[in-house]
VOVEX-328158 format. One record per residue: x, y, z of N, C-alpha, C in turn. Coordinates in steps of 0.1 Angstrom, whole numbers, plus 5000, padded with zeros to 4 digits. Layout:
// residues N
XYZXYZXYZ;...
END
This chain:
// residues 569
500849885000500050005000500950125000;500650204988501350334994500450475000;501150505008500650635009501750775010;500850835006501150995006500851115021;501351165020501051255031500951405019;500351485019500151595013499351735025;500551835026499551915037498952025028;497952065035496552165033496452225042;496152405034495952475042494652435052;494452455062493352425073492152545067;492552655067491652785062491052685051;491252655034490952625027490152505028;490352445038489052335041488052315045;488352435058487152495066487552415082;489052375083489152315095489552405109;489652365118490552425128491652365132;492952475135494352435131494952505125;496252465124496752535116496752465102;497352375103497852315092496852095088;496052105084495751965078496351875070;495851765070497051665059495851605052;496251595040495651495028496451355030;495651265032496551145031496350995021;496751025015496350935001496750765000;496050734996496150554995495650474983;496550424981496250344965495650184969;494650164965494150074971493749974954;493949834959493849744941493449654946;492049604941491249544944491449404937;491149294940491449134932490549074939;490948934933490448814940491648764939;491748664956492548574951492248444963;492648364966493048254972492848254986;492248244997492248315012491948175022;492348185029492148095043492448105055;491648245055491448325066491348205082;490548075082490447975093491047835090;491847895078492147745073491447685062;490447715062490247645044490147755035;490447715024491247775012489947775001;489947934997488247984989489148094982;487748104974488248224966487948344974;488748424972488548534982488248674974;487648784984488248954974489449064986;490149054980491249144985491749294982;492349364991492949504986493949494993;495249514983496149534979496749354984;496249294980496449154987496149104997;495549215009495249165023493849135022;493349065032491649035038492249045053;491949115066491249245064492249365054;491149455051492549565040492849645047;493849705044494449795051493849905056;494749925070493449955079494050155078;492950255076493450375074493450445089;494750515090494450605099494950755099;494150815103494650965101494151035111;494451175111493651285128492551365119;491951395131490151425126490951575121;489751635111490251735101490851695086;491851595084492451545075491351495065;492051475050491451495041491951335036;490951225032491651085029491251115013;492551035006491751014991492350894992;491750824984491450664978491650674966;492450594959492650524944492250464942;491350394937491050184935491150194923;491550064921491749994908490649894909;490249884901489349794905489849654895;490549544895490849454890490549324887;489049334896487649254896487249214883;486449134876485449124867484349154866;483749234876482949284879482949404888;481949504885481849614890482249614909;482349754913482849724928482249884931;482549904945482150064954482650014965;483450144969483750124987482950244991;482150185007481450285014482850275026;482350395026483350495042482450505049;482050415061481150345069481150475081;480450545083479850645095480650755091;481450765079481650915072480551015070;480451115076479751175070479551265060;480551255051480351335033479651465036;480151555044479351685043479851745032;479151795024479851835013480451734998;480551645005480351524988479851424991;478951424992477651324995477851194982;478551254971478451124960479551024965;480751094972482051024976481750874989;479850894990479650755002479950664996;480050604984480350484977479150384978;477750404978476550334977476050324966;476450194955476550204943474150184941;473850304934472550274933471650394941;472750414949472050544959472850644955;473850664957475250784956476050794941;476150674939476750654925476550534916;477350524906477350424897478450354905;478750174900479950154904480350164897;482250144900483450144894483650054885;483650024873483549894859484649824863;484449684858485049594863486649654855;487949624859489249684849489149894853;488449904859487950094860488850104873;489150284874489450304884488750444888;488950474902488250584909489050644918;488550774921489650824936488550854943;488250854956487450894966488250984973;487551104975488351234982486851284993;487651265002486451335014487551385030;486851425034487251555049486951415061;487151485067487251355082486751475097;486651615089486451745098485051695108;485251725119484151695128484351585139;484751455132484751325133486151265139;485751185147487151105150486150965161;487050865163486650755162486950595156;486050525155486250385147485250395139;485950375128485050335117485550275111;484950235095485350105090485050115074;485550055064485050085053484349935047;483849935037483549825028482749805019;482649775011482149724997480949714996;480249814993478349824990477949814978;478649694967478149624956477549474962;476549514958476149334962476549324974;476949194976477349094986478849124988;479449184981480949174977481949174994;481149304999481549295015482149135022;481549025020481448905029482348835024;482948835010483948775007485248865013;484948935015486748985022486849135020;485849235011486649385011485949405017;486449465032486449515046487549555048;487949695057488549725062488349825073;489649895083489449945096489950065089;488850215095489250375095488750405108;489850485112490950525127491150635124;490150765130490150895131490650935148;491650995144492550995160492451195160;492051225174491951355180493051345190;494351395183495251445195495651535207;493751655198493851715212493451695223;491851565218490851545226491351495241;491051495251490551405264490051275260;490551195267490251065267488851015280;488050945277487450895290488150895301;489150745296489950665309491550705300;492650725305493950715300494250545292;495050585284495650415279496550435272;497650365271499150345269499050275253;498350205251498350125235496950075228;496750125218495650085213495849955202;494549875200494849765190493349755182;493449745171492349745165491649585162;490649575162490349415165489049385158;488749385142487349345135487149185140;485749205141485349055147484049015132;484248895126483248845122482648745119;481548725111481148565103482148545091;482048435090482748385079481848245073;482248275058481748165048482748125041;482347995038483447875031482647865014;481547945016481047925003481248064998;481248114982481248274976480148354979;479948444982478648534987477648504974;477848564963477048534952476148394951;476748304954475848154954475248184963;475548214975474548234988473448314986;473548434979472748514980471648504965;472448424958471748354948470348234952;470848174960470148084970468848164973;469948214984468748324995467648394988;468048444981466948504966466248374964;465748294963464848254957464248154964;462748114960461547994966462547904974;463647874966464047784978464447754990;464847864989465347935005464747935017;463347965017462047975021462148075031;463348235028463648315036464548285046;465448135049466048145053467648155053;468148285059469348345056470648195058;471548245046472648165051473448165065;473848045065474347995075475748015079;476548145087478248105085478547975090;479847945084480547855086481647885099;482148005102482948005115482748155119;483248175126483548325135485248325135;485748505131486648565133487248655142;488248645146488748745156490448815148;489948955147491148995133491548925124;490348865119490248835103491148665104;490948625116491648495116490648435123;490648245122490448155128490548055130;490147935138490347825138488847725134;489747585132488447455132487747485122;488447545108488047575099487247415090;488247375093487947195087487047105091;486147185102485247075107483947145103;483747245095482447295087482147265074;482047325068481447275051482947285045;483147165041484447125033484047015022;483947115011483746995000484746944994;484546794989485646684987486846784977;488146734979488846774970489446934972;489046984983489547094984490247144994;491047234994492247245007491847285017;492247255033492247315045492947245055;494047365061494647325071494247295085;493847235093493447185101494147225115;495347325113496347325121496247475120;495247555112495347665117495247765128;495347845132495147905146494948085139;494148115156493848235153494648305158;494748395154496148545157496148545171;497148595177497148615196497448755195;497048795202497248975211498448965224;499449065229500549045237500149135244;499949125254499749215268501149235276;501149325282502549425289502049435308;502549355317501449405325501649525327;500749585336500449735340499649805331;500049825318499349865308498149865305;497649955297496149995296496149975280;494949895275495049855264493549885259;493450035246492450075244492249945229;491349885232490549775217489449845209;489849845202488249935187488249845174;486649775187486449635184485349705169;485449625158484649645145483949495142;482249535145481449365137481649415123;482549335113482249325098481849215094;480749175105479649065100479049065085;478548955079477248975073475848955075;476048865090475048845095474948825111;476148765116475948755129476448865139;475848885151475748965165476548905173;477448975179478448915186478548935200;479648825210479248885224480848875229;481748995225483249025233483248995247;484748955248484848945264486348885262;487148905276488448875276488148795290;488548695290488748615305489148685312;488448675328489748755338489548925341;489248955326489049125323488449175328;488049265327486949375333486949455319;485949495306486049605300485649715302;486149835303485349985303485049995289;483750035281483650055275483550255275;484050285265484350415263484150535250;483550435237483350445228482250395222;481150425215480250385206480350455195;480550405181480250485166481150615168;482050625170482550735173482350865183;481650805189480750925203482050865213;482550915222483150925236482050885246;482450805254481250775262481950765278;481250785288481650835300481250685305;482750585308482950455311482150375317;481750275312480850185318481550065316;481550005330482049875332481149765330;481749645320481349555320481849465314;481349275318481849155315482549125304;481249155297480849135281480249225276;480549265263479549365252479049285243;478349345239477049295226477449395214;478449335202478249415190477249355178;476749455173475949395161476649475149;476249345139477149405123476749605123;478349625119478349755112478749815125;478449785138479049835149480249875155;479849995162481849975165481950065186;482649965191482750025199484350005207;484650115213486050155218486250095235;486849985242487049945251488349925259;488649975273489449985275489649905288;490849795285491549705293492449695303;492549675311493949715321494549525320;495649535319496649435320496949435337;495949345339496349375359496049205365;496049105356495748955359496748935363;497148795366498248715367499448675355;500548735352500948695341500648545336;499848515324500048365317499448435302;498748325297497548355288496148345290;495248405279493748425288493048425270;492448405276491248355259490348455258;490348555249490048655240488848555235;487348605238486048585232485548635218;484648595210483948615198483048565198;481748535208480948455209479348505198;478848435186477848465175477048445190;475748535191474948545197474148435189;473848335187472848205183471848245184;471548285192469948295197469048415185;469748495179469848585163469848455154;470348385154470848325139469748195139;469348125155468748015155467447985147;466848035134466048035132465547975115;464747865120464847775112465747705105;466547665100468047575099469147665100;468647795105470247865102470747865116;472047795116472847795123474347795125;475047845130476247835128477247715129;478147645123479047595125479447555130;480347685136481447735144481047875151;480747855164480048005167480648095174;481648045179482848135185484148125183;485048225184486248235178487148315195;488548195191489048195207490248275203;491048375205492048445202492948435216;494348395215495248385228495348555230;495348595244496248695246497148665259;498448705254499948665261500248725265;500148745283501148865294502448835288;503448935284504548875280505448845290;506348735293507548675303506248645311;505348575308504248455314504548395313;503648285324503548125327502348085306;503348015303502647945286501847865293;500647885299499347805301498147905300;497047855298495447875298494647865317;495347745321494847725333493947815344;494247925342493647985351492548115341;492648065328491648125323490248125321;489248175332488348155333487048225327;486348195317485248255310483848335323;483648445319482548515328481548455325;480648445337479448355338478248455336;478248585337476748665334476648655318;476048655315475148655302474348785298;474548835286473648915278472348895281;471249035274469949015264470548965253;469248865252469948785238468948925222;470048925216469949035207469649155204;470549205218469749355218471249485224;471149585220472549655221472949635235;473949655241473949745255472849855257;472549835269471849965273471550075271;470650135265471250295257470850405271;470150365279470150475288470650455302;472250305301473250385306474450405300;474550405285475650435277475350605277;476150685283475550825283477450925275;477150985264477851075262479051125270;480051115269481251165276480851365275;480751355262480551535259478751545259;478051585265476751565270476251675259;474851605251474251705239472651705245;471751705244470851725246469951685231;468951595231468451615217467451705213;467751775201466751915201465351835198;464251955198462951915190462851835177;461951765172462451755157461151845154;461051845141460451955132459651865126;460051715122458851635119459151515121;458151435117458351295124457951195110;458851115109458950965096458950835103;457650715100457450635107457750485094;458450425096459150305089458750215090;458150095090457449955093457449905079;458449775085458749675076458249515080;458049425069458249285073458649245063;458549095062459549015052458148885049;457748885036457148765030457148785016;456448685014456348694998456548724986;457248754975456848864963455748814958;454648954955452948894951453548854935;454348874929454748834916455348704918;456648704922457748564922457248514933;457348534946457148444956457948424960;458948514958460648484968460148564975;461048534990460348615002461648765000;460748875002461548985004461649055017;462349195017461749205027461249435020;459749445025459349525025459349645032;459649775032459549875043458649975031;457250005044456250075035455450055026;455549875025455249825012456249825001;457349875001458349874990459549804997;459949734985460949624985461949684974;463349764979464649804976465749704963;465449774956466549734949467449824942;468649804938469549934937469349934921;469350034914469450034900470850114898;471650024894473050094890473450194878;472550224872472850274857472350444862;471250404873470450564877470250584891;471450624894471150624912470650744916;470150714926469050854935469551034929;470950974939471951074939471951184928;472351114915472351194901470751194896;469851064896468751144893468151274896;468551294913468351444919469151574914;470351544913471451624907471151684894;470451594885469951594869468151684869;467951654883466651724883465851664871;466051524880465251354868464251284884;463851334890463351264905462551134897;461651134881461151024884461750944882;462950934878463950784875463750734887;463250784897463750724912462250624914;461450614902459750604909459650484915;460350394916460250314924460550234936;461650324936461950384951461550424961;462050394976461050444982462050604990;461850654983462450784986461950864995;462250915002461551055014462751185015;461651255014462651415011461851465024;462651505033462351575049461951715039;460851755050460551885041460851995052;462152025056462952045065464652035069;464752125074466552125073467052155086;466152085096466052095109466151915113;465851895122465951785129464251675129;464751535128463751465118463751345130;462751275133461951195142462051065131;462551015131462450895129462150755138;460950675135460050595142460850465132;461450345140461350185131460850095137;459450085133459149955133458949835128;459749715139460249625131458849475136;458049445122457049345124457649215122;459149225118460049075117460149015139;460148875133460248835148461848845150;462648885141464348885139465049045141;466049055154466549195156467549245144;467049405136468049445123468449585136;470149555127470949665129470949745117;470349875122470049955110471150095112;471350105100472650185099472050345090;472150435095472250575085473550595079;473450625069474250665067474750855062;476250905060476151085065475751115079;475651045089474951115100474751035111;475251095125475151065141473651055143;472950995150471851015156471550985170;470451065174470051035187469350955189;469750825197469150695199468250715217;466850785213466150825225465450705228;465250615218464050445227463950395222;464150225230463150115220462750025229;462449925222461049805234461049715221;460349585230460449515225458849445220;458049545220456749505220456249645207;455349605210454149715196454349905206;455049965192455350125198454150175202;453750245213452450325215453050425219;452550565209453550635210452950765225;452050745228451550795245452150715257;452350605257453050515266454450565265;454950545252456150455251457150675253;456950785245457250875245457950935261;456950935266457250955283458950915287;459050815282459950745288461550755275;461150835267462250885257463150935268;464750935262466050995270466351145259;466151225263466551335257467751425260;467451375275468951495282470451455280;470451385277472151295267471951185266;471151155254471151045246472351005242;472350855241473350785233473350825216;474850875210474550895198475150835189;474750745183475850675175474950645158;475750565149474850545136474850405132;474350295142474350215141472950155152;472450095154471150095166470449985161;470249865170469349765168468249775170;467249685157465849745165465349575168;465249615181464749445184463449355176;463549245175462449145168460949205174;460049225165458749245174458649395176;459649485181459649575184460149725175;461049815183460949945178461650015182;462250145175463650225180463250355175;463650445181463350575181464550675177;464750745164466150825168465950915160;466751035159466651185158467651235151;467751235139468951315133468551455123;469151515123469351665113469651625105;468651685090468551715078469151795073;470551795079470851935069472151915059;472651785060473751755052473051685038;473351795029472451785016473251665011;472151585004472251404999471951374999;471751204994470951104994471551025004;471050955014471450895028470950785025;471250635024470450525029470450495042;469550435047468950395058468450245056;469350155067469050025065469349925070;468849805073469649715078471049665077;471949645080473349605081473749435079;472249345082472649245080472549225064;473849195060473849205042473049135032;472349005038471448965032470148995035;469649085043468649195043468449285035;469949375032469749495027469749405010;470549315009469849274996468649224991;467849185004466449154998465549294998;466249385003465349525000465149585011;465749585024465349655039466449745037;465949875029466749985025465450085023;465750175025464850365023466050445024;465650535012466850675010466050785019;466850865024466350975029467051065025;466051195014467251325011467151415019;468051475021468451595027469051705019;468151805023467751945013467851934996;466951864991467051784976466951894970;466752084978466652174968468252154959;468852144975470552194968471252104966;470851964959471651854955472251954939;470651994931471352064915472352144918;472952194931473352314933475352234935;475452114938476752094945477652044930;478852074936480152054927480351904926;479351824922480051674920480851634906;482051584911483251534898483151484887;483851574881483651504865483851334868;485151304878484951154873483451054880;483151164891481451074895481151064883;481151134878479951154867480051064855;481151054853481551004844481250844844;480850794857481050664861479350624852;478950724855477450724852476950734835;478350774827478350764815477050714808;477250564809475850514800475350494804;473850554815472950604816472450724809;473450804805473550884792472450984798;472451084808471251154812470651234802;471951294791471551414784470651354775;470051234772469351234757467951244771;468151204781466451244788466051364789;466751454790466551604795465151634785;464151694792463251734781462251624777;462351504777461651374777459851384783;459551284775458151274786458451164800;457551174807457851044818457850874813;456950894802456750754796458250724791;458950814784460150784781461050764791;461050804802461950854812461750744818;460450664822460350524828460850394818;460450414809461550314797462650344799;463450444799465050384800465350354813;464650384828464850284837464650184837;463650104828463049964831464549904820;464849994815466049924806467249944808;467249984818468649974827468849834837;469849844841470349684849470149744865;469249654873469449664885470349494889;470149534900470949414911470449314905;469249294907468349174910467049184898;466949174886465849204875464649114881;463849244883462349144883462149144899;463349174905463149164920462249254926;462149354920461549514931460149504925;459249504935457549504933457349584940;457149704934456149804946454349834946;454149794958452649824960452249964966;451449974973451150134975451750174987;452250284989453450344990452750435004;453450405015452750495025454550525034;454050645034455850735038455350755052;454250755059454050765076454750885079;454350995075455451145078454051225088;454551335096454051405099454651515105;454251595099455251775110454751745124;456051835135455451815147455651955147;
END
């Protein structure tokens, strides 16, 4: 990987400081050969690695991205809880923000990091493409900030599922009658992109796995304080961290600073990210690093996992080389549900303002009245990405009906927006915004009544992060500003959700999308969609060249009548 360091004036970006850095990264995308647990698959990689190279820079700084894309097929990296103020096309949501990058094509992504610092993470929002391996760690570091708790060394630590099969067959599967909606099944759990007892899951005849693999170890110092910014780059499963022996402070969520809360074990769900801080104060030996799949998420109807946890050594160094005295914590989670949101409270205390209006969401998952593959619906509309005409540029083009089958919502407001999810699935989704922090004021695990349930909203420092589970059955409440002009999706995180369709765009100020400076080379990506021969068009025409464009999934998207649940407050 190389990178560049390039400084910028701070004035010219709008930062504070003196001086900013551009820090540049050539990133080349392939497939090749991987055995991440020991058995040996086709994999997708950047610059050769699975996980990719992990970015890090200080809040203010400016990242650009190179990709090559050297795939046979098209690709997009999303910058996972970036918020694109100001180039909203640079989120990489091929179908929402942009076209993708052609298979042999290349792209630069240029965006600000101003505001922001934290854990976050990037990865591949074509298809499925994420689960096969493009994932990676971004590490926004504030040197001037206050810390929670002090710490001597940080380690970055993505936890996930893993498959022995290519995402595309799976999701080929999953897509259709036969499946009967039920999501694949991983084959193991990872702890930094490694693991073990790869060989005792789905291994078809004839093909390689080492049996003798082992998962990466972590080295502990005693005395030391060891800050972890732990990342789920699941596709599907909810995880339950823990270090034997340990005590974690947790100190981080999504990038928010959080005023320390002790505990055994945490609960991350895909797309999540939270910052935990360790003290090296056991007995020198080794101690067994947890990754436990919450099962009780995945248990439903044949889907089950493999291999459900993943054991990572961590080594006091000049220890006794034994496990012996490593003892696993005996309290137990809610089975599928975040930590606590009202006592994860803000290190820097915000208040959530009024919102200005309120958008209410209710999804479930059955049937297509056409095919009869089960999807899943929000509003009555079932999501699919059309690559040739994304949101983004239809708005930009001042073309909104290319979007007509979308379920689009334009806040009619540049103020702060009430968002209601209700989830009619008996199964908990981690729903992700994207551009934007939000205030996570409530949820329950039963039917929302919004006189009951209101009363009991946290407004005086909410937890704020952009990731929030909404439990099975139930419902989550959160509050973000409209004012970062774009197209935002909003959606589940588990990846074979968002490909059956548990996706809604939300724009923000869609006056001044015609109004922004987006790149000749965005644009360019978008080439054959060819906007200029529609300009002037009737709609009859305008809906013909979408129906003749390529989405994800042809034939997949059925929309019935369309209810957006909005109301000013």
């Amino acid at each position: 990987m190389k990178l560049t360091w390039v400084l910028a004036v701070a004035a010219g970006l709008g930062l504070h400081g003196v001086n900013a850095a551009t820090k540049v990264y050539n990133f080349t995308i392939s497939s090749k050969t991987i055995a991440p647990d020991g058995y040996s698959r086709d994999g997708l990689v950047i610059n050769g690695q699975y996980p990719g190279p992990t970015i890090t820079v200080n809040t203010g700084d400016t990242i650009q991205v190179h990709v090559t894309n050297n795939l046979t097929e098209p690709t997009a990296l999303h910058w996972h809880g970036m918020y694109q103020r100001g180039t909203p096309w640079q989120d990489g949501t091929p179908g929402v923000t942009q076209c993708p990058i052609p298979a042999g094509g290349k792209y630069t992504y240029t965006f600000s990091t101003a505001g922001q610092s934290g854990t976050y993470w990037y990865h591949s929002h074509y298809m499925s493409q994420y689960v096969d391996g493009l994932v990676g760690a971004l590490i926004i570091k504030d040197p001037s900030a206050t810390s929670p708790l002090p710490y001597d060394e940080e380690i970055v630590i993505p936890l996930s599922d893993w498959y022995h099969t290519q995402s595309e067959d799976l999701l080929e599967h999953y897509l259709s009658r036969a499946s009967k909606g039920e999501e694949p099944s991983p084959d193991n759990a990872l702890i930094g992109g490694t693991g073990s007892n790869g060989c005792t899951g789905y291994v078809p005849t004839g093909t390689s796995c080492n049996a003798n693999h082992t998962t990466k170890s972590y080295s502990f110092t005693a005395g030391k304080r060891y800050k972890l910014r732990l990342i789920n780059t699941s596709a599907f499963a909810n995880f339950w961290f823990s270090i034997d022996n340990h005590t974690l402070a947790v100190v981080e969520a999504d990038g928010t600073d959080l005023n320390p809360q002790y505990v055994h074990r945490i609960p991350i769900n895909v797309g999540q990210r939270y910052s935990v801080i360790v003290q090296a104060n056991q007995k020198a030996q080794k101690y067994y690093m947890r990754a436990q799949m919450d099962t009780a998420c995945l248990d439903l109807g044949e889907v089950i996992a493999k291999e459900s946890l993943a054991l990572a050594p961590v080594i006091y160094k000049g220890g006794a080389n034994t496990f012996n005295s490593s003892v696993d914590w005996t309290d137990q989670l809610v089975d599928c549900q975040d930590l606590d949101y009202t006592v994860l409270r803000p290190y820097h205390a915000q208040a959530a303002p009024a919102a200005a209006e309120q958008i209410t969401l209710s999804w479930d998952f059955h049937g297509d009245p056409v095919t009869n593959i089960n999807r899943a619906f929000i509003n009555n509309v079932s999501w699919v990405a059309n690559f040739s005409y994304p949101t983004m540029m239809n708005e930009y083009y001042k073309m909104p009906d290319l979007s007509y089958d979308q379920l689009v919502i334009r806040p009619n407001t540049s103020d702060y927006v009430e968002v209601v999810l209700v989830n009619n699935d008996l199964n908990e989704h981690p729903f992700h915004l994207h551009g934007h922090t939000f205030y996570v004021l409530g949820w329950g695990n039963d039917t929302y009544d919004d006189a009951t349930d209101r009363p009991k909203f946290n407004t005086k420092n909410p937890l704020r992060r952009d990731t929030s589970t909404v439990p099975g059955g139930g419902w989550t409440v959160f509050r973000y500003k409209a004012d970062n002009t774009g197209v935002w999706a909003l959606h589940c995180h588990i990846e074979w959700h968002v490909e059956a369709g548990l996706l809604v765009q939300l724009v923000d100020q869609s006056w001044k999308i015609p109004q922004l400076n987006i790149t000749n080379d965005a644009l360019a990506l978008c080439a054959a969609s060819n906007y200029s021969h529609l300009h002037g068009t009737s709609k009859t025409a305008v809906t013909q060249a979408k129906k003749n464009a390529p989405t994800s999934l042809k034939n997949a998207h059925r929309k019935r009548s369309v209810k957006i649940g909005r109301r000013m407050l």
